[in-house]
C-alpha positions as CSV (number, residue, x, y, z in Angstrom):
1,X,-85.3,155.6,101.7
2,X,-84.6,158.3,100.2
3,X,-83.3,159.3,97.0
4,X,-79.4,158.8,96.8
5,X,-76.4,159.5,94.3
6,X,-75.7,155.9,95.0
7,X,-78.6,154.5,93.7
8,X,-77.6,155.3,90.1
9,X,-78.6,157.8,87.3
10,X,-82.5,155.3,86.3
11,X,-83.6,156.5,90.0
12,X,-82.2,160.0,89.7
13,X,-84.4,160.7,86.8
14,X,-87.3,159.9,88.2
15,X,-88.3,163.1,89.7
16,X,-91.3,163.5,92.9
17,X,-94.7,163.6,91.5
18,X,-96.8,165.9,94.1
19,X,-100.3,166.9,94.3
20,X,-101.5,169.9,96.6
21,X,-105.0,171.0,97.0
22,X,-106.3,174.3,98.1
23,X,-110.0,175.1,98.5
24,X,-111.0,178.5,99.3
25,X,-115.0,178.8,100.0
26,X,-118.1,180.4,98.8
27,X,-117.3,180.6,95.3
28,X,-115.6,183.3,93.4
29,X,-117.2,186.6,92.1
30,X,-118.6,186.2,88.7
31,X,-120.6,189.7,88.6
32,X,-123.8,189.8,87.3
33,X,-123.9,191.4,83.4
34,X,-126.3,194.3,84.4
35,X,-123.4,195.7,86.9
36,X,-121.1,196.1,83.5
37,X,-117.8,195.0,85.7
38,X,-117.4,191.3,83.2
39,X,-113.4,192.2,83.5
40,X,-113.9,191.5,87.3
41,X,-114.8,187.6,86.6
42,X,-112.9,185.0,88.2
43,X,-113.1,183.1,84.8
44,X,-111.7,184.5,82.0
45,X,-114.5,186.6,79.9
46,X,-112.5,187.4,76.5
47,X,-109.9,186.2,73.8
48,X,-107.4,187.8,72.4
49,X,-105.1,186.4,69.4
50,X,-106.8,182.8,70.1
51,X,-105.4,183.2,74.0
52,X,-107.7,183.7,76.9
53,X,-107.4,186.9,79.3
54,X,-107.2,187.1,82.6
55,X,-110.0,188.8,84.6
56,X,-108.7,191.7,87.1
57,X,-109.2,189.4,89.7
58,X,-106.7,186.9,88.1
59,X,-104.2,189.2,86.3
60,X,-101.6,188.5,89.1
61,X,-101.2,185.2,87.6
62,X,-100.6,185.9,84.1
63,X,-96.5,186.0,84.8
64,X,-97.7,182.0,85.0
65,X,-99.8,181.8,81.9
66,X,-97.7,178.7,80.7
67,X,-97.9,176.8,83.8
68,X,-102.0,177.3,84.9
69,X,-104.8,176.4,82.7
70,X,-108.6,177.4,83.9
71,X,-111.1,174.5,83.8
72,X,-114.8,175.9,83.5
73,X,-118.5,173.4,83.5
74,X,-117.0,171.3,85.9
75,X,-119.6,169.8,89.0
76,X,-120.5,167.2,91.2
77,X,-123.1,165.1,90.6
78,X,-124.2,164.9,94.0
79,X,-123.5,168.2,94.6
80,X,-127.2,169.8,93.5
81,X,-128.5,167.1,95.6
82,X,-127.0,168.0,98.8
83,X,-127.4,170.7,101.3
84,X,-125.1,173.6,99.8
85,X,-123.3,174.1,102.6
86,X,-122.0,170.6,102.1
87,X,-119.6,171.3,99.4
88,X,-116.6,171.9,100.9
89,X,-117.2,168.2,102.4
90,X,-117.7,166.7,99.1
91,X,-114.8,168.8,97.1
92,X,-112.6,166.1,97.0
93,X,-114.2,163.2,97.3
94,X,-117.5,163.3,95.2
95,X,-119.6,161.3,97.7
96,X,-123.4,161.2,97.8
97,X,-123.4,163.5,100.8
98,X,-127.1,163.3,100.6
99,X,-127.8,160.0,100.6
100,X,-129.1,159.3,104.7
101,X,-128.1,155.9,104.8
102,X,-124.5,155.4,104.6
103,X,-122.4,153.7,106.8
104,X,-119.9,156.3,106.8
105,X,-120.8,160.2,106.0
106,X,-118.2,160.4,103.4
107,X,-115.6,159.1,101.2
108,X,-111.6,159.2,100.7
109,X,-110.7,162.5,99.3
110,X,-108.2,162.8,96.2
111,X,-105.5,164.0,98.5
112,X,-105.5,160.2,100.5
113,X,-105.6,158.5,97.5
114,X,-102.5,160.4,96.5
115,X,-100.7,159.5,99.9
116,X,-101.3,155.9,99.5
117,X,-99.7,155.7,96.2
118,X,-96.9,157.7,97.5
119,X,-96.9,157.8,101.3
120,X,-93.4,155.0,101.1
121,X,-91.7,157.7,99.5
122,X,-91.7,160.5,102.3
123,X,-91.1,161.2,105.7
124,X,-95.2,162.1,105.9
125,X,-98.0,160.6,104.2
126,X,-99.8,163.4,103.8
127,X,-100.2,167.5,105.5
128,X,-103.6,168.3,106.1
129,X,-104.1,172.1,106.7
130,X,-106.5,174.9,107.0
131,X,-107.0,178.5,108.3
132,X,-108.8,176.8,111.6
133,X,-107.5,173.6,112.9
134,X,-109.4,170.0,113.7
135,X,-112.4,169.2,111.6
136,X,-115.1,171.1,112.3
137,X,-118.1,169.6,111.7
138,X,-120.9,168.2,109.5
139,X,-121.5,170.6,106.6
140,X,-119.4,173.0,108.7
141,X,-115.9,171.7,107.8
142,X,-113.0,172.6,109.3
143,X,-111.0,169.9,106.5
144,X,-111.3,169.0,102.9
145,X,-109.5,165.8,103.8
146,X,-111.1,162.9,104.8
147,X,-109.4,159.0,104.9
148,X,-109.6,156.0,103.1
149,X,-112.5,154.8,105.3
150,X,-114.2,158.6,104.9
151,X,-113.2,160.0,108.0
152,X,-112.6,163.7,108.3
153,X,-108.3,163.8,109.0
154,X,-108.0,167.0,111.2
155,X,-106.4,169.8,109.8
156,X,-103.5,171.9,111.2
157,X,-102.7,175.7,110.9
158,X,-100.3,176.6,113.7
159,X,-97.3,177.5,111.8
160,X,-94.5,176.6,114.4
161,X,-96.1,173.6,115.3
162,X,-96.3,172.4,111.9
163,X,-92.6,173.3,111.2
164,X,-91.8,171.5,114.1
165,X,-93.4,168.5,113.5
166,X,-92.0,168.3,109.8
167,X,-88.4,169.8,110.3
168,X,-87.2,169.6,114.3
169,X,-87.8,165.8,114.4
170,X,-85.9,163.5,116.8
171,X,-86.4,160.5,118.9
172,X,-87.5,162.2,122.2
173,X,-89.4,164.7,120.5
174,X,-91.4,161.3,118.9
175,X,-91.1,159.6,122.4
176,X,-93.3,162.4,123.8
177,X,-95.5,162.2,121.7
178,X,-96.6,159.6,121.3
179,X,-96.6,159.6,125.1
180,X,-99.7,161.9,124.9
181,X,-100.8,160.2,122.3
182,X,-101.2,157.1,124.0
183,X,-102.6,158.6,127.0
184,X,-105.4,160.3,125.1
185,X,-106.2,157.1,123.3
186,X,-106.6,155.0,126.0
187,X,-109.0,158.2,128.0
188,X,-111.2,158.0,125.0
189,X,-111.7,154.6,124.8
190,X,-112.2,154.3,128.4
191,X,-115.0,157.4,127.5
192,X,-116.7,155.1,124.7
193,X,-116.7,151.6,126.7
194,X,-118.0,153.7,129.7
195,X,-120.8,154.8,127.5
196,X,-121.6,151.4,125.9
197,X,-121.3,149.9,129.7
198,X,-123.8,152.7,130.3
199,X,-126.5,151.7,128.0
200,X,-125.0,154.3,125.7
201,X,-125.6,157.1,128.0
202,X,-123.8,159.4,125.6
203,X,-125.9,160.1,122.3
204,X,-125.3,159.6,119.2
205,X,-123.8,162.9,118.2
206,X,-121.8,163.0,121.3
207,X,-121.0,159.3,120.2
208,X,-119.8,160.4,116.6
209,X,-118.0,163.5,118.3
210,X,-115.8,160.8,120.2
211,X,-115.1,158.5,117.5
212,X,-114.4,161.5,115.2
213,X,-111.4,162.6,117.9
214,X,-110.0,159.0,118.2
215,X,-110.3,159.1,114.7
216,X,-108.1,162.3,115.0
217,X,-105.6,160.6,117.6
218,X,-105.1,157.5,115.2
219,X,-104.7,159.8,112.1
220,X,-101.5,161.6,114.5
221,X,-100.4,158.0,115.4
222,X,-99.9,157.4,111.9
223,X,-97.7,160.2,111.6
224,X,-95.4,159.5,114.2
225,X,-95.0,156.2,113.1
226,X,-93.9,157.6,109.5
227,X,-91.8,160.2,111.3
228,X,-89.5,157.2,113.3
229,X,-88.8,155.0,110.0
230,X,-86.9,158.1,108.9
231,X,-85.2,160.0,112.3
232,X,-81.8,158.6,111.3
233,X,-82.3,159.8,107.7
234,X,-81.1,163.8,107.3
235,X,-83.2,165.9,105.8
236,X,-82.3,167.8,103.1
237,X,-80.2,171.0,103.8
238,X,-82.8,174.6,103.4
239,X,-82.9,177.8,104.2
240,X,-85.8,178.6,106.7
241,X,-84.6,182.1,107.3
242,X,-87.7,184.2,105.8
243,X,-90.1,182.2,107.7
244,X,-92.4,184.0,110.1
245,X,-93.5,181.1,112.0
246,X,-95.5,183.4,114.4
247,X,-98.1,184.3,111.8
248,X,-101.5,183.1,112.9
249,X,-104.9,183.7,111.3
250,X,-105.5,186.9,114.0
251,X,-102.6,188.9,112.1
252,X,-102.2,189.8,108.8
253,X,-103.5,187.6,106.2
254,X,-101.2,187.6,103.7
255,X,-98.4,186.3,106.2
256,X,-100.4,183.9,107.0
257,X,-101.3,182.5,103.8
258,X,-98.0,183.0,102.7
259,X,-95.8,181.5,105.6
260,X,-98.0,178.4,105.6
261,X,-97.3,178.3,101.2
262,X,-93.6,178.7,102.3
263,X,-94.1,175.6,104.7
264,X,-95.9,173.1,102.0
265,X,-92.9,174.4,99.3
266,X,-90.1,173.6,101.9
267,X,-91.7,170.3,102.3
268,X,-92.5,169.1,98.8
269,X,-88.7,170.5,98.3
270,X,-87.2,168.2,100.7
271,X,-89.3,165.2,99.6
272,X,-91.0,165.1,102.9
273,X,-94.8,164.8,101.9
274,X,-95.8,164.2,98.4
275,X,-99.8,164.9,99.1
276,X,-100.9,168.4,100.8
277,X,-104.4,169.7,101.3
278,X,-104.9,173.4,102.5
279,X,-108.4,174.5,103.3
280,X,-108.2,178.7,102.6
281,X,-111.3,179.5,103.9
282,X,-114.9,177.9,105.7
283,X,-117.8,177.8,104.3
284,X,-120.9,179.9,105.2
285,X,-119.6,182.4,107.6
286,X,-117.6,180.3,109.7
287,X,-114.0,180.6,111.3
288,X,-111.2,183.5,111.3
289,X,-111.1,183.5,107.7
290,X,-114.7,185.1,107.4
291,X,-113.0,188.3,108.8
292,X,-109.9,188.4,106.2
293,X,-111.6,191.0,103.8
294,X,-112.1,193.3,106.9
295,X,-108.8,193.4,107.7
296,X,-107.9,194.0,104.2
297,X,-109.6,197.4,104.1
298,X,-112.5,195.4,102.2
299,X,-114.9,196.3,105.3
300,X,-117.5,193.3,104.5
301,X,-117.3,189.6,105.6
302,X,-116.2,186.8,102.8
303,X,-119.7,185.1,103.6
304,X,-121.2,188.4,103.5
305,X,-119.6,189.4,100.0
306,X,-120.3,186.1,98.6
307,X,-124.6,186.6,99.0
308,X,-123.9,190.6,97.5
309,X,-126.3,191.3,94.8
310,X,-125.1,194.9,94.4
311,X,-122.8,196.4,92.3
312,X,-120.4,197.5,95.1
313,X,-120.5,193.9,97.4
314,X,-119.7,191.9,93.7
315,X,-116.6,194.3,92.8
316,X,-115.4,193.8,96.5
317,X,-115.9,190.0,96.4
318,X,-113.7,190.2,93.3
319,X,-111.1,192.1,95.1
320,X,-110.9,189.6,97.6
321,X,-110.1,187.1,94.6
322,X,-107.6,189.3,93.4
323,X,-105.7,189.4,97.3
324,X,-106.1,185.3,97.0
325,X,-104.7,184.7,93.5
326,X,-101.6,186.9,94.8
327,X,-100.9,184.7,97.1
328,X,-101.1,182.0,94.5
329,X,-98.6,183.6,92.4
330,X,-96.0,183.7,95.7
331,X,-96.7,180.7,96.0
332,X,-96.1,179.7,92.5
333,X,-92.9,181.6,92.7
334,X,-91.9,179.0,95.4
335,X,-92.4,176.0,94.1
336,X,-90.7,177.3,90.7
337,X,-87.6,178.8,93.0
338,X,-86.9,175.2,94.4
339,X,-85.1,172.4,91.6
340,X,-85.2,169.0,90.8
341,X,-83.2,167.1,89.1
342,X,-85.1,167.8,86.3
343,X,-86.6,171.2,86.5
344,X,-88.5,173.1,89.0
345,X,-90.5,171.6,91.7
346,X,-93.7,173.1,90.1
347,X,-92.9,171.1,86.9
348,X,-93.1,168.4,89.3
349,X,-96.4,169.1,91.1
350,X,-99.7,169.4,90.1
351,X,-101.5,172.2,92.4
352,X,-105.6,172.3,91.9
353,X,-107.1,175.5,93.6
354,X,-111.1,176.2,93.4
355,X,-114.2,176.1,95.0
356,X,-117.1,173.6,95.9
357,X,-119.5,176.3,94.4
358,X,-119.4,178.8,91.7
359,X,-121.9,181.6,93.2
360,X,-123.3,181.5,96.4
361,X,-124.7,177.8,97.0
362,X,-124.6,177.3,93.0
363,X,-122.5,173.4,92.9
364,X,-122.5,173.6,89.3
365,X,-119.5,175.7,87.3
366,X,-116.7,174.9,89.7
367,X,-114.2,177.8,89.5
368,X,-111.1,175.8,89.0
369,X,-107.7,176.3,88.3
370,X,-104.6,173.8,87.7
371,X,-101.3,175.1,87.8
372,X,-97.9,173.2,87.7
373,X,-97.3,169.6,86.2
374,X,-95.2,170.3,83.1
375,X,-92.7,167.2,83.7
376,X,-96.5,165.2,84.2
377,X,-97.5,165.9,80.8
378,X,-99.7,169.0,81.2
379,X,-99.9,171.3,78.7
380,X,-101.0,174.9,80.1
381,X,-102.0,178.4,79.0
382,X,-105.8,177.2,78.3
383,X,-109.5,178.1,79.3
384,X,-110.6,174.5,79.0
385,X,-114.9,174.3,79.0
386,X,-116.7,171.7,77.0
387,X,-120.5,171.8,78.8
388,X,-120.9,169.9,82.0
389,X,-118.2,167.6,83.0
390,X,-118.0,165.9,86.1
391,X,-115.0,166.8,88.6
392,X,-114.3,163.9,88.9
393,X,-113.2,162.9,85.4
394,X,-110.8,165.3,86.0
395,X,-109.9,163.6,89.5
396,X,-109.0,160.5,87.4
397,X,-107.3,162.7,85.2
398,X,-104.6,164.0,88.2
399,X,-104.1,160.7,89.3
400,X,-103.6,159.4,85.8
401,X,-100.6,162.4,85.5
402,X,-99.5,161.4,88.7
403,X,-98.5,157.6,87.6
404,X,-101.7,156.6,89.7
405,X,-103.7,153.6,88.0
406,X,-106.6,153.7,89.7
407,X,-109.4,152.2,87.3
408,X,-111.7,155.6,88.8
409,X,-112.5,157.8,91.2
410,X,-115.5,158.4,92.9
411,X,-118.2,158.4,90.3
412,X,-115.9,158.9,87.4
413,X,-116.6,157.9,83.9
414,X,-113.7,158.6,82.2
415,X,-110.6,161.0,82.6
416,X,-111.6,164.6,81.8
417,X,-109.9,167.1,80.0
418,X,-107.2,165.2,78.5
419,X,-105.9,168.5,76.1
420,X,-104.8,169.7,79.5
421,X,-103.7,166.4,81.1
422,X,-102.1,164.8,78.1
423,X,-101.0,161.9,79.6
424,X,-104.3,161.2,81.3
């Protein structure tokens, strides 16, 4: 249920703990010293009175200096082992993506593990998005999100739909469906026991490409299912007026970006979801997103900037940087605009935003930022880099702030920058 006056002032105090992940891919720009452009780093380059300075890319963000800390050193121990076009697959979950003989390709991503722990509290486990929908595919993602078994959850990025499906909910919207949902379950299983009765006529990628979409099908199943405990329930009363649900990736980018930030606030405002993963960009080249500096007046591809040894290409790359961290900081805005109880909603959410690689195909140096998370015990306003330190110390860290007691995550060894995560 959720949380109500009537339940007394011990379960009013007790604030939403959220997590939201956002990847955007091929690294950040981190020019090369012969250019002399350092103050165009994605990581902060100088100190100034013991405090770290923001890069030009970055500087956007400073009005948030006490609520975002930069983590630097941080990798992926399989991630140097693995083809580097892997590590948006691996981003969240860590798994030895190069290892041929696993049962399953991956592993559950930090987002999943969130939405267990909190999935009984919300209307929706979980919102899986990204700037093209479904999954993509192998080393190719379309999703940084994969399940507790290591499937790849399919991501969504129409708008409306998503709206829709989070804030128009009632029983015959349900009803139908999970109509269509029912029909396309039983069509693919009738696909995969005809190619079984057919000495698997279909081959194995075709075979993985099925299970994949049931995959899919059972993932929306879920959802529905979450989505009819709670149809009586009212949600909380918002204003949706300055939402431009007809922004798609074709249009502008910035209205993209931000009417899909403006969706994941709403929801972590009305308690609907509690775990969100947003996938910014695709890796290598691929999707709408590849395009987004062009129509920015940048006039070179994000894939293409990301490989640009030159002078010019770096200082553009970085100015794509700069158009992504302002749509952090509206985003930030959002979350601290919306109250809890006991501050703002960012106080209450922890949002991680980085990259699976540093420079092009480089898994080592993980640009990474956390924002958010004052009520969790994080203290901010920090450059935090001791050498290497694996991602996923830091992983276990997030979950720790969270109230989360796993024993580890992935291949963790211990929780990871604990003078930002103070209660880790």
């Amino acid at each position: 249920m959720p949380v109500l006056e009537a339940m007394g002032s011990e379960v009013l105090e007790v604030a939403p703990r959220r997590f939201c992940a956002l990847y955007t891919a091929n690294g950040m720009s981190l020019p090369q010293a012969k250019h002399n452009i350092d103050e165009w780093s994605w990581f902060p380059r100088l100190k100034k009175d013991g405090h770290f300075l923001f890069g030009k890319s970055t500087e956007a963000l400073s009005p948030f200096r006490e609520h975002l800390s930069f983590l630097g050193g941080l990798y992926h121990p399989n991630g140097p082992k693995s083809d580097p076009h892997v590590c948006s697959d691996m981003w969240l979950t860590g798994a030895p993506l190069q290892d041929p003989n696993r049962d399953v390709y991956n592993s559950v991503a930090l987002d999943q593990l969130v939405a267990k722990h909190t999935k009984h509290f919300c209307r929706q486990p979980s919102m899986v998005m990204s700037v093209d929908a479904g999954v993509g595919f192998l080393s190719r993602t379309g999703t940084i999100s994969y399940s507790l078994n290591g499937k790849p959850i399919p991501a969504e990025n129409n708008p409306r739909q998503i709206f829709n499906r989070l804030f128009r909910v009632d029983r015959a919207s349900l009803n139908n469906e999970r109509n269509k949902i029912n029909r396309r379950i039983k069509l693919v299983d009738a696909v995969l026991e005809n190619a079984r009765s057919l000495n698997k006529k279909l081959g194995k990628s075709d075979r993985e490409k099925m299970d994949q979409y049931l995959t899919s099908l059972n993932e929306v199943e879920k959802r529905l299912v979450a989505s009819e405990k709670w149809v009586d329930i009212p949600l909380k009363t918002q204003d949706y007026s300055h939402l431009k649900l007809d922004a798609d990736s074709e249009g502008a980018p910035s209205d993209y970006y931000r009417t899909m930030f403006d969706l994941i606030a709403l929801a972590f405002d009305a308690d609907i979801t509690r775990s969100v993963a947003f996938m910014l960009n695709r890796e290598d080249g691929m999707g709408i997103s590849d395009t987004f500096p062009i129509k920015l007046g940048i006039n070179r591809t994000h894939h293409n900037l990301s490989h640009a040894q030159d002078k010019d290409g770096q200082l553009k790359f970085a100015k794509y940087d700069q158009f992504l961290s302002e749509q952090l900081v509206y985003f930030f805005n959002r979350l601290q605009g919306y109250k809890d109880n006991n501050g703002s909603v960012l106080d209450n959410s922890i949002v991680l935003y980085g990259s699976g690689a540093s420079t092009t195909h480089m898994p080592k140096n993980l640009p990474t930022l956390v924002a958010g998370g004052a009520n969790m015990g994080l203290k901010h306003g920090q450059y935090w880099k001791k050498g290497e330190t694996q991602m996923s110390n830091v992983f276990l860290s997030i979950l720790r702030s969270m109230g989360i007691e796993e024993e580890g995550f992935a291949d963790s060894t211990a929780t990871g920058a604990r003078e930002i995560f103070s209660n880790a």
